[in-house]
C-alpha positions as CSV (number, residue, x, y, z in Angstrom):
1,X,129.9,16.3,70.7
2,X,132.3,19.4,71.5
3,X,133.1,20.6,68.4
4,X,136.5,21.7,68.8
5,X,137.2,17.8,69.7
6,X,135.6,16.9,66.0
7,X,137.7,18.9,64.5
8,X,140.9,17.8,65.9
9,X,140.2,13.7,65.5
10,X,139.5,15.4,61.8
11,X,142.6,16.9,62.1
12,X,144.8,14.1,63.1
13,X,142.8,11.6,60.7
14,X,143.9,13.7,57.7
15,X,147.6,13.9,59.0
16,X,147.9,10.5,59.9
17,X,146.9,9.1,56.3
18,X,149.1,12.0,54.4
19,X,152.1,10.4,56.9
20,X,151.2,6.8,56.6
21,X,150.8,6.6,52.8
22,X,154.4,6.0,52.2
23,X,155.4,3.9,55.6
24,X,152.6,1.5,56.5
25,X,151.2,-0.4,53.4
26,X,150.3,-3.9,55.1
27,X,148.1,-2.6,58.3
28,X,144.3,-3.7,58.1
29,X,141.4,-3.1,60.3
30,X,140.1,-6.3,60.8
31,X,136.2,-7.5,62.0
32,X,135.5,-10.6,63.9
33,X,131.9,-10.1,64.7
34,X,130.7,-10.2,61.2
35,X,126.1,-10.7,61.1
36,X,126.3,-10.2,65.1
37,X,124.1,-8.5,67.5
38,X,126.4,-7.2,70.5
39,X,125.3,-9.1,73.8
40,X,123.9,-11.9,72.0
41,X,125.0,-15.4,73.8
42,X,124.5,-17.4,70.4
43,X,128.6,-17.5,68.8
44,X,126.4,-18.1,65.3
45,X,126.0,-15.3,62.7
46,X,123.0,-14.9,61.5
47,X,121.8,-16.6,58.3
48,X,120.9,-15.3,54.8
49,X,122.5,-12.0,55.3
50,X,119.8,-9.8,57.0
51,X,119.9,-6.0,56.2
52,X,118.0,-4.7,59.5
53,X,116.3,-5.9,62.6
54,X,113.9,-4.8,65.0
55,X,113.8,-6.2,68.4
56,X,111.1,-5.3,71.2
57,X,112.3,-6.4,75.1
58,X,110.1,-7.3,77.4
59,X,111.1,-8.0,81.3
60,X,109.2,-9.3,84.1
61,X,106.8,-11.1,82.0
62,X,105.0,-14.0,84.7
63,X,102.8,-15.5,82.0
64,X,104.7,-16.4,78.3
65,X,101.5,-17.7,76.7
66,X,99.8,-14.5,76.6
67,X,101.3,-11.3,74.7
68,X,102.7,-9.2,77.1
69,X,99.4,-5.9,77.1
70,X,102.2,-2.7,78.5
71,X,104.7,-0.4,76.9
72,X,108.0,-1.8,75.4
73,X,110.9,-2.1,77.8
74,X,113.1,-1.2,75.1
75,X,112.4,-1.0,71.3
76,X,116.8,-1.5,69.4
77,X,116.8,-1.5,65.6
78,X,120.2,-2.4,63.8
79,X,121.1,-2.2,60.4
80,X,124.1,-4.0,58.3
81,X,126.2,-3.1,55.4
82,X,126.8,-5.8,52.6
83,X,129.9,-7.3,54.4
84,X,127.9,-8.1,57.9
85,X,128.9,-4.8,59.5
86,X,126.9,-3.0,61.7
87,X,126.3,0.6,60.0
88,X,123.5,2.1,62.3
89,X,122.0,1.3,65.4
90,X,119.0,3.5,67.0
91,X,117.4,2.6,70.8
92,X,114.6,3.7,72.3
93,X,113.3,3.4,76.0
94,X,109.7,3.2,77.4
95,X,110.1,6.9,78.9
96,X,110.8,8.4,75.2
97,X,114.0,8.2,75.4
98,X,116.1,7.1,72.2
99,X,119.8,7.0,70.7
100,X,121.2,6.3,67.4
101,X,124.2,5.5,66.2
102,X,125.6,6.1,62.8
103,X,129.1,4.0,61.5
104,X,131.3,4.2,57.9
105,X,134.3,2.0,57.9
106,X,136.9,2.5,55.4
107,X,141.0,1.8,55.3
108,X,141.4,3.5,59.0
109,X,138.8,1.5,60.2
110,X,135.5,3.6,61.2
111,X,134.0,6.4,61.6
112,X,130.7,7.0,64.0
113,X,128.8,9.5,65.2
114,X,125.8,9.3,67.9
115,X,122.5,11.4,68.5
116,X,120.0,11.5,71.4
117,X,116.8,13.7,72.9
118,X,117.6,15.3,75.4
119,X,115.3,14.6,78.6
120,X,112.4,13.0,77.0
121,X,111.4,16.8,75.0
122,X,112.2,15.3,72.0
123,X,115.3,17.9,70.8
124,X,117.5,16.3,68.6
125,X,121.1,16.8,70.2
126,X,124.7,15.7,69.6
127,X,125.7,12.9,71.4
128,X,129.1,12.1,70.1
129,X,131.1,10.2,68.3
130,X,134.3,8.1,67.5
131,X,137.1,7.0,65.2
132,X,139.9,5.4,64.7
133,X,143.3,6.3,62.4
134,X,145.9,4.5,61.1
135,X,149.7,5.3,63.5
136,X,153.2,4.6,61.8
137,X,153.7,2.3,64.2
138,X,150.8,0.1,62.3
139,X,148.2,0.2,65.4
140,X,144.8,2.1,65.1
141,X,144.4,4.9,67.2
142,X,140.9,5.2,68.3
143,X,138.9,8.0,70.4
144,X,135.4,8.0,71.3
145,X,133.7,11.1,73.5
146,X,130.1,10.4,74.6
147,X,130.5,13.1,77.6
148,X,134.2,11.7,78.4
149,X,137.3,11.3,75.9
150,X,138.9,7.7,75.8
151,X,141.6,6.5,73.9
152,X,142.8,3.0,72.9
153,X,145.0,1.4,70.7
154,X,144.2,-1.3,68.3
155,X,146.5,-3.6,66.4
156,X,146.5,-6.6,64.2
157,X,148.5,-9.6,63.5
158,X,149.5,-9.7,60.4
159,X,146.5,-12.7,59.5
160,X,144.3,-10.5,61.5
161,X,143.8,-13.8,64.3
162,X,145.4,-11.8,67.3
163,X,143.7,-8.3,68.1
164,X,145.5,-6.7,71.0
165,X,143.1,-4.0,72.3
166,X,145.6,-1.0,74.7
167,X,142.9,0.8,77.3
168,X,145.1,4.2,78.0
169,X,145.1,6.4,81.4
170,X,143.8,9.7,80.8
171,X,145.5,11.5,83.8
172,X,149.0,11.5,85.0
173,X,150.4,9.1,82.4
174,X,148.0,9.0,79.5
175,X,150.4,6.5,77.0
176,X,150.7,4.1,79.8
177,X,147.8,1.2,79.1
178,X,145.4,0.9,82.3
179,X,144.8,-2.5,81.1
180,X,145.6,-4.7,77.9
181,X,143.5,-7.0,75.9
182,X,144.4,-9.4,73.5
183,X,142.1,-11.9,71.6
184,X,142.6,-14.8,69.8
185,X,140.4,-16.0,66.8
186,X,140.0,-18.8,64.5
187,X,138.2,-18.5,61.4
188,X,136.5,-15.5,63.3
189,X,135.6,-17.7,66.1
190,X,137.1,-16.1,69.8
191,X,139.6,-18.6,71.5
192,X,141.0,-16.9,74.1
193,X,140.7,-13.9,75.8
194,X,143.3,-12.3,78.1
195,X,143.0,-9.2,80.3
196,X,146.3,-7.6,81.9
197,X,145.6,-5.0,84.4
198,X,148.6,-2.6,85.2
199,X,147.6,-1.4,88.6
200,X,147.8,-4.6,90.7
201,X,149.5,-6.6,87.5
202,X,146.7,-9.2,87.5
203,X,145.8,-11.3,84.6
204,X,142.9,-13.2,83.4
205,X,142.1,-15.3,80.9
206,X,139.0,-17.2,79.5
207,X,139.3,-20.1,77.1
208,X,136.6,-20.9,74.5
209,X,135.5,-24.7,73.4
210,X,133.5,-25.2,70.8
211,X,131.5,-28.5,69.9
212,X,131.7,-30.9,66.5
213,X,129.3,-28.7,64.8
214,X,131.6,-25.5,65.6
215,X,128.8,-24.0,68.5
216,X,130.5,-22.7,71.8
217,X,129.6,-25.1,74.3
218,X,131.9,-24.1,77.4
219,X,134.8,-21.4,78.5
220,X,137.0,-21.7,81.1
221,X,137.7,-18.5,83.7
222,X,141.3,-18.3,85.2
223,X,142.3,-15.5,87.2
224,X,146.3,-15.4,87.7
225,X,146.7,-18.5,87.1
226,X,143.9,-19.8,88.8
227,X,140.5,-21.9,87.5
228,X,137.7,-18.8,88.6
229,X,134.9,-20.4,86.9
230,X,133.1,-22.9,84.5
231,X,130.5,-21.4,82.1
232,X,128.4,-24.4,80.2
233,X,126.2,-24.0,77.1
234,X,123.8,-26.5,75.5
235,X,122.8,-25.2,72.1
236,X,120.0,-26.0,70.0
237,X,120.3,-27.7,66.0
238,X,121.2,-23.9,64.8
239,X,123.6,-22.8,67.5
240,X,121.4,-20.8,70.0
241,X,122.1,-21.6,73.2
242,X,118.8,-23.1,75.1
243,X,120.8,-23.4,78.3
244,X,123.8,-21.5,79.9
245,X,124.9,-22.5,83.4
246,X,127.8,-20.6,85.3
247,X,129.7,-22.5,87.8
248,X,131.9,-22.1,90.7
249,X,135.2,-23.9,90.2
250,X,133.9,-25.7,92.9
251,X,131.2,-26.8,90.5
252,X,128.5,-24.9,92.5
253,X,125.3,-23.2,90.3
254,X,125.8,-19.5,90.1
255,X,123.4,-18.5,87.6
256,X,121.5,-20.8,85.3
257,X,119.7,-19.7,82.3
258,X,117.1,-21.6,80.1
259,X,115.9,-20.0,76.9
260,X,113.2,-20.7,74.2
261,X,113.1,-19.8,70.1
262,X,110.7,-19.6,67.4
263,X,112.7,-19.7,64.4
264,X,111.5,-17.9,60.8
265,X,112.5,-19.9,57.5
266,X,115.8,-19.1,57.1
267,X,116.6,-20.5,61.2
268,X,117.1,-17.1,62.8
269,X,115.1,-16.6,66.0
270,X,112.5,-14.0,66.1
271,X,111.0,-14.8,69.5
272,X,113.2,-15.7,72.5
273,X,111.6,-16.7,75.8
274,X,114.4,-16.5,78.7
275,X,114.1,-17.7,82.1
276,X,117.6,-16.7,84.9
277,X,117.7,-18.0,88.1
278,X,120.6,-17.2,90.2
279,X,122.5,-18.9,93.4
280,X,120.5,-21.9,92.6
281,X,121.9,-23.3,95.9
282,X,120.1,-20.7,97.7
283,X,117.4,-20.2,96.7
284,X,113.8,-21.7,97.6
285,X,112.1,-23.7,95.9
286,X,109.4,-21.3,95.3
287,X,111.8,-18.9,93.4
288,X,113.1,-22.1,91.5
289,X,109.5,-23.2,90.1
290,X,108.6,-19.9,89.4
291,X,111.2,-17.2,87.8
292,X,110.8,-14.3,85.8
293,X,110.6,-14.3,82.6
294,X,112.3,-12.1,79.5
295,X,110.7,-11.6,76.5
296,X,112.1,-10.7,73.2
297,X,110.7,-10.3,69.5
298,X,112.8,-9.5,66.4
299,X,111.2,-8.9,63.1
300,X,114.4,-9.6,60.3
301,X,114.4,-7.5,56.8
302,X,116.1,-9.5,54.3
């Protein structure tokens, strides 16, 4: 990361707490995604608190019964703190490629900082970084450079339920918000999600439904004010999703996905067979009996 752009993010995190120590004393960074992989479909945290996992991806896989004999797709370890946050994150590729990620949270929310090789030689070089710091106005200013600057702005309600999320311009107008999102959550579960974009002032929104046993089972898509789409999930006894059907809001099969687990004792998965067909309306039958399938391992450190 530039140096010169460290050192200024250093520069306005140390003014902005010496200037909000005596004006903001109620603002809070706030996490929602506590014991959760980004990207995973399951809306359950994982169980029993796991300090670090190791998952291996395989695609492309036309036989599940045997173990896949070729190099790993892609190889992503994570690590959390005690509180369920995600503290480092390191990914590798099958062509020696690999990035790692490296997070501290405190009052002003976080502080991260990325490496990478460069070009499969195996240098060690800077990557970048982000952070975010506490404004008098109560919202977090973060910034993030991995090879381009962007800026956001990131408040709370005062329970910490509504997270408004502002996505600024970096050219002629950089305070005005290219687009605006705002999430609703209920006992850290997501309820609604709605997306304002500036330039054509379009708005959409997607509604969350969860089932007796608190799972997500289906969200709604609207797009100005109009029903988009249907996505439908049928979840297994510990809240993994074994199918997950998008719809048309003319009820027609976009994509349809079927997944398998193998559980470990405490009921996280640490294999996960997935099968995706798309435009099942489309397609023949051959390509309906016979999809490709994805393949991924964890190993969980307790």
């Amino acid at each position: 990361m530039n140096k010169f752009f460290l050192l200024i993010l250093i520069l306005i995190f140390t003014l902005s707490c010496n200037n909000n120590t005596h004006t903001i004393s109620n603002a809070k960074y706030y996490y929602h995604d506590k014991w959760k992989i980004p990207g995973d479909l399951s809306s359950t945290p994982l169980k029993n608190r796991p300090k670090e996992i190791d998952e291996i991806l395989y695609i492309d896989i036309e036989d599940t019964a045997i173990i896949p004999f070729r190099d790993i797709i892609k190889n992503e370890i994570w690590k959390f703190d005690n509180n369920g946050l995600i503290i480092y994150n390191k990914e590798f590729s099958d062509d020696n490629l690999w990035a790692e990620t490296e997070v501290k949270y405190d009052s002003n929310g976080f502080i991260s900082t990325s490496r990478t090789n460069k070009l499969s030689k195996g240098n060690e070089i800077d990557r970048g970084g982000g952070m975010s710091v506490l404004q008098k106005d109560g919202r977090f200013l973060e910034q993030a450079n991995y090879g381009h600057v962007t800026t956001t702005y990131r408040s709370f309600s005062q329970d910490g339920n509504i997270v408004k999320i502002e996505y600024l311009k970096s050219d002629d107008n950089p305070q005005k918000p290219e687009r605006t999102e705002i999430y609703y959550y209920n006992n850290d579960k997501i309820q609604k999600e709605r997306t304002f974009f500036s330039a054509n002032n379009d708005t959409t929104i997607d509604q969350y439904y969860y089932s007796k046993k608190n799972y997500l089972d289906s969200v709604i898509s609207k797009k100005s004010g109009k029903r988009t789409g249907i996505t439908v999930l049928i979840n297994s006894q510990f809240g993994d999703p074994l199918q997950y059907i998008m719809l048309t809001d003319s009820r027609d099969t976009v994509e349809a996905t079927s997944i398998r687990y193998e559980y470990d004792i405490h009921n996280n998965w640490i294999k996960k067979i997935t099968s995706k067909r798309g435009m099942i309306n489309t397609q023949s039958p051959i390509d309906k009996i016979h999809p490709d399938f994805e393949l991924v391992k964890r190993e969980i450190k307790y």
